[in-house]
C-alpha positions as CSV (number, residue, x, y, z in Angstrom):
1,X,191.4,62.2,285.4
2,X,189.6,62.9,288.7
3,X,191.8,60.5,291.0
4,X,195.4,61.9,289.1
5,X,193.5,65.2,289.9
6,X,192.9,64.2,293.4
7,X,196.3,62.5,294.0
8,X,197.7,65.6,292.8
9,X,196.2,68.3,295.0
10,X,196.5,66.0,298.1
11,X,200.6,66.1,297.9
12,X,201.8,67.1,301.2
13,X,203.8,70.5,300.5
14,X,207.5,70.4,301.6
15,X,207.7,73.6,304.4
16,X,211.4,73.6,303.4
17,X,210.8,74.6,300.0
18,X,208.0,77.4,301.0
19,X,210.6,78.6,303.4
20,X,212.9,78.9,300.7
21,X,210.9,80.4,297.7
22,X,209.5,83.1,300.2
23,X,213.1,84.3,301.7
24,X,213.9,84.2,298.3
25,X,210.9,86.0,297.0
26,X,211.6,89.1,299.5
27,X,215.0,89.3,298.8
28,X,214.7,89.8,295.0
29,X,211.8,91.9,295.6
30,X,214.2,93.8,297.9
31,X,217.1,93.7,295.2
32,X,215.0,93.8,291.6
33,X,211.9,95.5,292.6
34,X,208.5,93.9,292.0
35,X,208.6,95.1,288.4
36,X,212.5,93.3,287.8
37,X,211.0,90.1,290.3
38,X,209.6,87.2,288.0
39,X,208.7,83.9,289.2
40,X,211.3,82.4,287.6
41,X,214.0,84.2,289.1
42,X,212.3,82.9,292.5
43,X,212.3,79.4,291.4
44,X,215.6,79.4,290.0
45,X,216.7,81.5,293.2
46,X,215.1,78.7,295.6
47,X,216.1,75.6,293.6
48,X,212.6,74.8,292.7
49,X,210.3,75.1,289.2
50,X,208.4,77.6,288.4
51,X,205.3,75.0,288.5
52,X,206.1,74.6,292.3
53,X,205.3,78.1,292.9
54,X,202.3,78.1,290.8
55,X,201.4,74.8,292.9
56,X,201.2,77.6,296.0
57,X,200.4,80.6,294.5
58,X,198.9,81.8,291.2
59,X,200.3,85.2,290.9
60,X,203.1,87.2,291.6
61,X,200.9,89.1,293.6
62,X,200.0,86.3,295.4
63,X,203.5,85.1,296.1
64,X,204.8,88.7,297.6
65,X,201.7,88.8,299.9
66,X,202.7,85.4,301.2
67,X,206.1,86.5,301.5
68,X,205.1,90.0,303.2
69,X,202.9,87.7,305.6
70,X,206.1,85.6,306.4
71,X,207.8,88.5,307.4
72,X,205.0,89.1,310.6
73,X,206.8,88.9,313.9
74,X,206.7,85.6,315.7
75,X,208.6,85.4,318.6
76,X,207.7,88.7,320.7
77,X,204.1,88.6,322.0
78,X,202.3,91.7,324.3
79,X,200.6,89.0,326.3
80,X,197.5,89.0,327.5
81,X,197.9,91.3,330.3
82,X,200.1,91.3,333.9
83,X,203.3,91.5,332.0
84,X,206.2,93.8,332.8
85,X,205.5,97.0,330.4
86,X,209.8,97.7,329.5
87,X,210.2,93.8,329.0
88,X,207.3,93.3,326.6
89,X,208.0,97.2,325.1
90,X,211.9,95.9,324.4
91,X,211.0,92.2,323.7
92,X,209.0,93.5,320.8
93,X,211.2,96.0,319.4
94,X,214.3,93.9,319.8
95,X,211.6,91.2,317.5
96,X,211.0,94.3,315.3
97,X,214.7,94.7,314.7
98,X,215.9,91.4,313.9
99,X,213.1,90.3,311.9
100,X,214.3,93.7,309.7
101,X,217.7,91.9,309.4
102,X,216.6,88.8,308.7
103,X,215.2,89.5,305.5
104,X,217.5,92.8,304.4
105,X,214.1,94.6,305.6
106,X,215.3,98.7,304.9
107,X,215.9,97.4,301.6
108,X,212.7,95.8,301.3
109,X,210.9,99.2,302.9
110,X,213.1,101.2,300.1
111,X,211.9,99.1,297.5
112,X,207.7,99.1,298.4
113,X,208.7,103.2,298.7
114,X,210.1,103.7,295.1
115,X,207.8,101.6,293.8
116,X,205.0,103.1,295.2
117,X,204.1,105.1,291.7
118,X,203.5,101.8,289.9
119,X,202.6,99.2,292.4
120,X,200.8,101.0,295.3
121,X,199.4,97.6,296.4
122,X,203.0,96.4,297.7
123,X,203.3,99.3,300.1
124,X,199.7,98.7,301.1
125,X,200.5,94.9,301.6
126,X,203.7,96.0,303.4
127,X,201.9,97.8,305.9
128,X,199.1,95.5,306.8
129,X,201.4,92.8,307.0
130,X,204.0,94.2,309.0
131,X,203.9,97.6,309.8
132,X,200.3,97.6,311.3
133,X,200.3,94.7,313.5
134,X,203.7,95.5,315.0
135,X,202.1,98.5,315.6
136,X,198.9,97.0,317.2
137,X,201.4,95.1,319.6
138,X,202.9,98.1,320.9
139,X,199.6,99.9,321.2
140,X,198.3,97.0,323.7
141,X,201.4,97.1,325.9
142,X,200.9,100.7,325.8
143,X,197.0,100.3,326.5
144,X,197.2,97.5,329.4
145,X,199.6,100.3,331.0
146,X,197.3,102.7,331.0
147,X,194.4,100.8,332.4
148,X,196.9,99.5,335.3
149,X,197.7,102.9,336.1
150,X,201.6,102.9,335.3
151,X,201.1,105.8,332.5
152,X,199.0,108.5,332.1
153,X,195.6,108.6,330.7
154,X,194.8,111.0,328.0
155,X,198.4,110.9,326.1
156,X,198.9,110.2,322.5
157,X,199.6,106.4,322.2
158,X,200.0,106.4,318.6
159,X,202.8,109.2,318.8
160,X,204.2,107.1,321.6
161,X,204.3,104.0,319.2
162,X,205.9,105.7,316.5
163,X,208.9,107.3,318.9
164,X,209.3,103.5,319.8
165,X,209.7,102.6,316.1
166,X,211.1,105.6,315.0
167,X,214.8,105.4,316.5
168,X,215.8,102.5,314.6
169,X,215.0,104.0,311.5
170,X,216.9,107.0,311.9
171,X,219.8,105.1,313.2
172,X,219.9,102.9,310.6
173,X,220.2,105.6,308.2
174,X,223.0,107.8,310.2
175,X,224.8,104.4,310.5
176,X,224.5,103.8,314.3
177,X,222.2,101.5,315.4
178,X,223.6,100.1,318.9
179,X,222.8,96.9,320.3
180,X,221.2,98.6,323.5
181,X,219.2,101.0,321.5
182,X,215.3,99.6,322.3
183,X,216.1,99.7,325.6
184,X,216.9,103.4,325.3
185,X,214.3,104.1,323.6
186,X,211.7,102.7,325.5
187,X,212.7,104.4,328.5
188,X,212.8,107.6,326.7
189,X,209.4,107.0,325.8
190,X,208.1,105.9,329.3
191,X,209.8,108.6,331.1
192,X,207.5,110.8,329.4
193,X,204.8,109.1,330.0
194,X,204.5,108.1,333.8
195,X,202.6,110.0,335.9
196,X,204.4,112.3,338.5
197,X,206.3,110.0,341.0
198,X,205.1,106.9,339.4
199,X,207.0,103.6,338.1
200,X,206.5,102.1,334.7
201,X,207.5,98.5,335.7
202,X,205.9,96.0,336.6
203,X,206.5,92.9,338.8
């Protein structure tokens, strides 16, 4: 019993099939709603049994936090400092945006909204899994700009994170997000930001 046991846990986990059972588990959470989401629909959705899911995570709980946590952004990073404030500003909302895409994200943001009443841990997961980090990201670029003297000291960085985010969500609602519209909107943002006669780009 110990060594089947042993044998057992020490199976090496196919990436391909946690790949597929979390893009799976946030699009029916995106489509059914976390009350309508079952494991089974994910298994059955990703090709696997329900047991392989319960191999990985215990709960359904457990499963959307993974799958929240898989949404994180990966590919845009602030850098550790000396980087070009519009590049790393864009880079990470352009990362913002497709990682929305990617997994039908308005639909998932709709779905943590509504069900807010009766699950208020899934909007809590959604925001410290996505919202807050991406957040954090911009907050740095916006920080290491101040320090360096491109911006001005004293303004609101937080408001200035959330007139970065917010275009794309009103956008996407009016039905007109463009493809150059981080761009825009970081320079919107900067322009109100530099100090009198000074530059927000650097190198």
């Amino acid at each position: 019993m110990p060594q089947s046991h042993a044998r057992a846990a020490g199976r090496p986990r196919s990436p391909e099939k946690e790949a597929a059972i979390l893009r799976e588990a946030l699009r029916l959470l995106s489509t059914q709603g976390y009350s309508g989401m079952t494991l089974q629909l994910v298994a059955d959705a990703a090709g696997v049994s329900k047991s392989t899911i319960h191999l990985r995570w215990q709960t359904k709980a457990d499963l959307v936090t993974a799958a929240l946590e898989a949404m994180r952004m990966v590919h845009a990073d602030a850098g550790s400092g000396g980087g070009d404030t519009r590049a790393d500003l864009v880079a990470i909302l352009e990362d913002f945006a497709t990682t929305l895409q990617q997994v039908n994200g308005m639909a998932l943001i709709g779905t943590c909204l509504a069900e807010e009443a009766r699950a208020p841990e899934l909007l809590q997961l959604l925001r410290e899994r996505t919202v807050l980090p991406r957040r954090a990201l911009l907050r740095e670029v916006l920080d290491r700009a101040v320090v360096a003297g491109e911006l001005v000291a004293g303004a609101d960085l937080d408001a200035a994170v959330s007139a970065l985010l917010g275009p794309y969500y009103a956008d996407h609602l009016a039905g007109r997000v463009a493809p150059g519209w981080a761009p825009a909107a970081v320079d919107l943002v900067l322009a109100g930001l530099r100090p009198a006669g000074g530059s927000t780009a650097r190198g």
